[in-house]
N, C-alpha and C positions, 0 to 999 in steps of 0.2 A: 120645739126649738129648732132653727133654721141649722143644715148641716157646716155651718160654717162658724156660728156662734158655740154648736157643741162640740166641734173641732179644738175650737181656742180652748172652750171651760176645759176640756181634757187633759187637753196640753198642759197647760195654767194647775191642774191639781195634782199632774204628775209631777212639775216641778216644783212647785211650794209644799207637798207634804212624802215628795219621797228625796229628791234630788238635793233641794238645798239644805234640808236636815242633815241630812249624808256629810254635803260640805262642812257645814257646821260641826259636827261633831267629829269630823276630823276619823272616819270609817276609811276601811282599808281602800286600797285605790283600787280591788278589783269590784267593790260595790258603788262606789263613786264612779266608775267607767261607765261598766253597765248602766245604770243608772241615766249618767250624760248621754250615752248613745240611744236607750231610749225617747229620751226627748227631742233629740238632734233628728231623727228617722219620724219623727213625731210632725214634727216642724216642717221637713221637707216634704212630708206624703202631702201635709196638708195647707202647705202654701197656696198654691193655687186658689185655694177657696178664701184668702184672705186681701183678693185683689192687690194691692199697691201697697201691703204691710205685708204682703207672704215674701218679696227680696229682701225687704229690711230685717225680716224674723231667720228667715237662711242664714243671712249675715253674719246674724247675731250667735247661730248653731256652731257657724262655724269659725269664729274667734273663740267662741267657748273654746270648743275642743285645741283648739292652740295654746288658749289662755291655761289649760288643765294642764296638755303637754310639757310647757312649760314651769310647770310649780307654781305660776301665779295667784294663787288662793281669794286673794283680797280682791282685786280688779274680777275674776271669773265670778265671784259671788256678788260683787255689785251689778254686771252684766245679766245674768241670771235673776237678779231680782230688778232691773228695767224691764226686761224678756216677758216674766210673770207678769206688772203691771201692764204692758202694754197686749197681752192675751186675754189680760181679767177684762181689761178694756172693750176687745172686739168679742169677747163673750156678753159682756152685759148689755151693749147696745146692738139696734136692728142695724142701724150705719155706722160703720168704722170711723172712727174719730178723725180728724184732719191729720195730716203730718205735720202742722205746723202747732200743732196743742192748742189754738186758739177754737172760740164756741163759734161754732158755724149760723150761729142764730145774732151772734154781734156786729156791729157796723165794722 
C-alpha cells in the first residue's frame, strides 16, 4: 500500500473507532481531547501526501478543534464523520477522488 493510501487508512481508523466513539458516548473531555489532538497531529504530519485534499483535511482538523472548544457536539461529529469518509476515500483508491465528487471516467 502506497505511503499515502496507508497515511489516510490510519487516520480514518483512529478516528472512526477511537475518536468518534469517545464522542458518542459522551467520555470525559480529557479523553475526547487527547484523542482529537491525536488525529489533528495525524492529518497535519500527513497532509502533504494527500496532494490537493491534505488543505482541505487541515481545514477540517482545525474547525474541529474549534468546533470541540466550543461545546458544539452535533456539527463537530458531523465534521469528523465527512473527515473519515473522505480519508476512507483516499485510502481505498490509487488516485484521489475529484474535489468536485463527480467520476472522473464521466462525460
Amino acid at each position: 500500500m502506497a505511503p499515502a493510501r496507508r497515511a489516510a487508512w490510519d487516520t480514518y481508523l483512529t478516528l472512526t473507532t477511537n475518536l468518534l466513539p469517545a464522542l458518542r458516548q459522551e467520555r470525559p473531555d480529557s479523553t475526547v481531547n487527547t484523542k482529537l489532538s491525536g488525529v489533528a497531529i495525524r492529518i497535519m504530519r500527513y497532509a502533504p501526501l494527500w496532494g490537493e485534499h491534505g488543505p482541505m483535511l487541515v481545514a477540517a482538523a482545525r474547525s474541529a478543534i474549534r468546533l470541540y472548544g466550543a461545546g458544539d457536539d452535533d456539527d463537530l461529529v458531523a465534521l469528523l464523520q465527512a473527515t473519515a469518509d473522505r480519508l476512507y476515500l483516499l485510502s481505498a483508491s490509487r488516485t484521489p477522488p475529484p474535489r468536485d465528487g463527480r467520476d472522473p471516467t464521466s462525460p
